[in-house]
C-alpha positions, 0 to 999 in steps of 0.5 A: 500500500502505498502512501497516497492509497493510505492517505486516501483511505484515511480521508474516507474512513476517519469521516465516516467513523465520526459521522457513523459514531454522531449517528449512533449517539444520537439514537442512544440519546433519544432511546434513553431519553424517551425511556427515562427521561434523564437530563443531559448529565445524567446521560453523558455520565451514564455513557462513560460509565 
């Protein structure tokens, strides 16, 4: 693999892990937030956790 072909895929995954990562929190955060009604706090401590 040469330098441009890693450069390259590096610029097409980091993106998308991001924007897949954004998008699963999302979720996470509306699920729990229409099952148990938690402040924000509440749900950022409980992710870490």
């Amino acid at each position: 693999m040469s330098m441009h072909d890693l450069l390259v895929t590096l610029a097409v995954v980091i993106p998308a892990s991001f924007i897949a990562g954004r998008y699963s929190n999302r979720i996470a955060f509306f699920h729990a937030r229409t099952e148990q009604k938690l402040t924000v706090q509440e749900f950022l401590r409980s992710r870490q956790g």
